[in-house]
N, C-alpha and C positions, 0 to 999 in steps of 0.2 A: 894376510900380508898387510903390513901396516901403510896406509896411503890416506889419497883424501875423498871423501864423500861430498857432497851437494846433492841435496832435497829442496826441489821448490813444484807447488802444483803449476803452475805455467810456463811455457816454454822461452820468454822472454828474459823469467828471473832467473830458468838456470841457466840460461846464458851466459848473464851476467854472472853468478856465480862460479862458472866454469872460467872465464877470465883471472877470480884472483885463486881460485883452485890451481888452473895451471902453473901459475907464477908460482906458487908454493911448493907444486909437488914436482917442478922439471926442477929445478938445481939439484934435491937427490935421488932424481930418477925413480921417486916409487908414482905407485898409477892413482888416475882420477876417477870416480865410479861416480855417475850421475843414477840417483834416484829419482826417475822419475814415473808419471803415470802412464800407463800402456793409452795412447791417442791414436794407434794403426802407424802407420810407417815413418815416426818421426824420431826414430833412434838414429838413423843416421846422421841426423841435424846435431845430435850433442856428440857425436862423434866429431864432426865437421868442427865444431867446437871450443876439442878439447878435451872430452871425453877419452878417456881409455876402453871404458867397458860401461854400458847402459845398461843399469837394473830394471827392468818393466815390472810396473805394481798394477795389479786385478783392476780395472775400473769399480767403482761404488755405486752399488745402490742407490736410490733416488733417496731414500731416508735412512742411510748410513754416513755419520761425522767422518771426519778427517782420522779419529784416533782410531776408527777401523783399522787404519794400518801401523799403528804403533806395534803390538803386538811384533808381527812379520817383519818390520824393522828393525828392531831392537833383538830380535832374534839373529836376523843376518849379520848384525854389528858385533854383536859379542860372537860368532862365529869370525868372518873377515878380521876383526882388529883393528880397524882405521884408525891412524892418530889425531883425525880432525875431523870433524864433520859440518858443513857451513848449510847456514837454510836462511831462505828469505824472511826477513822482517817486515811481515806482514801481520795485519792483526791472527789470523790463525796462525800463519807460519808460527810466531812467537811463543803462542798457546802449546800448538806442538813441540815445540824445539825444547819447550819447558818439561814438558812431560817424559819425550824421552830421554832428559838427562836424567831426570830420577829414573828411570828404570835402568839407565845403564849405571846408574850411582856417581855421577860425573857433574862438573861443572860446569856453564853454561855464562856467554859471556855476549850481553843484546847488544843489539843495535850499531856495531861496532864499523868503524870509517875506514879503520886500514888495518892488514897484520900485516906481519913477516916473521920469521923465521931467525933465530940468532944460532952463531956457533957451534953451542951445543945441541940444538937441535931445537930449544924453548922455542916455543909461538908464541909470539905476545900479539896481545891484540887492543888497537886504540879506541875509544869511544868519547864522546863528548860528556863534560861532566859542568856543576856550577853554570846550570842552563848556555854552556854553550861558550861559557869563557875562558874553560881551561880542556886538556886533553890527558884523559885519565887511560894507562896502560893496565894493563890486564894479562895475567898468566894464569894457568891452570895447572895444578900439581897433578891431577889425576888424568886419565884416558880414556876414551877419546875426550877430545876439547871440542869443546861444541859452541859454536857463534852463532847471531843470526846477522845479516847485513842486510840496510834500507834497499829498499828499490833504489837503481838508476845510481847507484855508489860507486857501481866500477860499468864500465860501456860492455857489451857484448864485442866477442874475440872477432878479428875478421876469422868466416867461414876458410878453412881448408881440406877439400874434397877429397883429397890425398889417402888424409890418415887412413888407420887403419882402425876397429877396435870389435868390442868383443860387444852381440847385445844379448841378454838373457831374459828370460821372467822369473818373478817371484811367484810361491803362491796362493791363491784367494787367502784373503782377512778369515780368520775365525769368527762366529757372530759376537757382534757387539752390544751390549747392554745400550747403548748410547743410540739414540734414534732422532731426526731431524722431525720433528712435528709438520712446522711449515716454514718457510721460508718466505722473508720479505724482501722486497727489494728498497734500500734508502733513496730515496730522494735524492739527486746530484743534481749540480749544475750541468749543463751542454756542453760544455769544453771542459777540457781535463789541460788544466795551466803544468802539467807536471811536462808535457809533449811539447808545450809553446817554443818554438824558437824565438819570441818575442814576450816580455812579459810587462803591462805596464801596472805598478803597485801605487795604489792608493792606500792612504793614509790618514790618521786625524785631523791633520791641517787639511782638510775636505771637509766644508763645511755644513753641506745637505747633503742628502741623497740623492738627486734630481743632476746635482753636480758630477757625479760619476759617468755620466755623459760625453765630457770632455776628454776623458781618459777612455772611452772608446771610442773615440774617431780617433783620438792618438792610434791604442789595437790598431784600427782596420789599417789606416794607413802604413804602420809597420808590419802588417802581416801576422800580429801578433792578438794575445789575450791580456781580460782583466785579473789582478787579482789585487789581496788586498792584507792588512795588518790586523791584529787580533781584535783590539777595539771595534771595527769598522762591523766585522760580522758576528761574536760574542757577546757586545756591548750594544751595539746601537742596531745589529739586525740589518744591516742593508745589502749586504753582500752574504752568501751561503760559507757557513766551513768549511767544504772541499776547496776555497778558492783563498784561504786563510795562509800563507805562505809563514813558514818559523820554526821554531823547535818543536812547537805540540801541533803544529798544523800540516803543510807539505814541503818535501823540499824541491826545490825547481835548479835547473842546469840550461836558460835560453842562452841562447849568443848575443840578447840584448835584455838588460833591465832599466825599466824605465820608474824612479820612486818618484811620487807625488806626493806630497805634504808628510811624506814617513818619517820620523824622527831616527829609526836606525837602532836601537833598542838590539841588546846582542840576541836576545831570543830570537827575534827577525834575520837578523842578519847572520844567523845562522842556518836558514833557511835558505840563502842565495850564495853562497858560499860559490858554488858549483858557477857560476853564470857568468861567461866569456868578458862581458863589462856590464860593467855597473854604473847607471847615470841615477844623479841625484836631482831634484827640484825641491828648496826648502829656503823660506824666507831668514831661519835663523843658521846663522854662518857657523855658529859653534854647535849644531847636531851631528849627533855621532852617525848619522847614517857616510855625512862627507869622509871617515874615515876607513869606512869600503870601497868608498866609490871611484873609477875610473874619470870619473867625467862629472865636474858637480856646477849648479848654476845657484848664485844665493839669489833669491828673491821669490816673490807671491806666485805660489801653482795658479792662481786666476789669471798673470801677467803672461806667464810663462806661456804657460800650456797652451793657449789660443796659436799663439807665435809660430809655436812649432809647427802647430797641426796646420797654420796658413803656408808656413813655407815647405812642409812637405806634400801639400799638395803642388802649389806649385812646382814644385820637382816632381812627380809624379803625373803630376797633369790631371788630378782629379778634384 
């Protein structure tokens, strides 16, 4: 029966995913099927949802990849019929999402910010194009249509205990040629800026490193993190890539942005899109970051910055 799927390996993205799933699949009443991994009793949560019916897929093997379950996937699919299938854009999710489009002989549309639905039934799907300064629509002639969307793109649904729905297993993977040797874990920084309700960005108008300083006591006393513009950790090293906020870096959604010396460059600013407000601090009046920003002050992050961090303590009392 033709409906929508969402596959994501953790239970936060299909969450999210089950948000613009339902939107799309309640106006004509066909059903939602969450693929996801058998974790013990957490079918009911994507019911809760949003979920119509929870596929459970075999857990893997300690050195079994992800395409283990391609096979069993793509089998179920051209069985069901689904006219959509959405999966996280994640570096594997993507991998995946690639792979079973060729097997289902379909085409495949990443990274995408919104769809909907037209008239005759088209899905079109939006994506950022032109690093970010324009918005390129996408349809798919063949079926199912298959997308992947960013983390944190759409909010997970409020929970409703109510529903009702169906949970199944799928089963075991066939052996796979494909085998995980070993596993490393990357290096990250301690904070994950994607989480911050508070995010304070530095920029090239940051003159040392040593300086970065100043922009965390801003953090603490907003209850927030650092992060920073592509120069700052690409170019000069002083801040790590996970904390890189932009097009090819991360995208952030706090309830406060705070830019420091950041010029605004649309790649960046592509990145904070999502972020309740946006304050700017930059000596030069004509930077394009002021033309995001909710809140801009012109003049020198050395002047500024101090200022702020003296009178919110004072307000704070620390």
């Amino acid at each position: 029966m033709p409906g929508v799927w969402i596959f994501a390996e953790k239970k936060d993205l299909a969450q999210e995913l089950l948000t613009i799933g339902r939107e799309l699949a309640s106006p004509i009443g066909v059903k939602v099927t969450a693929i996801v991994p058998d974790q013990g009793d957490q079918g009911d949560i994507y019911i809760a949802g949003g979920a119509d019916e929870v596929v459970l897929l075999s857990p893997l093997a300690e050195d079994m990849s992800l395409d283990a379950w391609l096979p069993v996937i793509a089998a179920e699919a051209k069985k069901a019929d689904p006219d959509l299938i959405l999966l996280a854009a994640t570096a594997r999710g993507k991998d995946f999402a690639a792979r079973l489009a060729a097997r289902l002989e379909t085409g495949l549309c990443s990274n995408c910010i919104a769809l909907h639905r037209e008239e005759n039934g088209t899905i079109v799907m939006e994506r950022l194009a032109y690093g970010g300064a324009a918005v390129q629509q996408v349809t798919c002639p063949t079926r199912p249509v298959i997308a992947t969307i960013p983390p944190r793109t759409f909010a997970p649904a409020p929970a409703d205990h109510g529903r009702l729905g169906e949970i199944r297993k799928l089963p075991p993977p066939p052996p796979s040629p494909v085998r995980v040797i070993a596993r490393k874990t990357k290096e990250r920084s301690s904070q994950d800026i994607t989480e911050a309700k508070a995010v304070i960005c530095v920029g090239r108008g940051m003159e040392k490193q040593e300086d970065i300083n100043i922009a965390r006591q801003l953090a603490d006393l907003v209850g927030g993190e650092v992060g920073c513009t592509r120069p700052i950790s690409e170019e000069l090293h002083w801040l790590p890539d996970d904390l890189c906020i932009g097009l090819s870096g991360v995208q952030v959604k706090p309830d406060l942005y705070i830019g420091l010396g950041v010029s605004g460059q649309i790649q960046h600013v592509t990145g904070i899109r999502g972020a309740r407000v946006i304050c700017a601090v930059n000596k030069d009046e004509n930077a394009p970051i002021f033309q995001a920003a909710d809140l801009g002050i012109v003049g020198d992050l050395y002047d500024v910055t101090p200022k702020l961090v003296e009178e919110l303590q004072k307000a704070t009392g620390r």
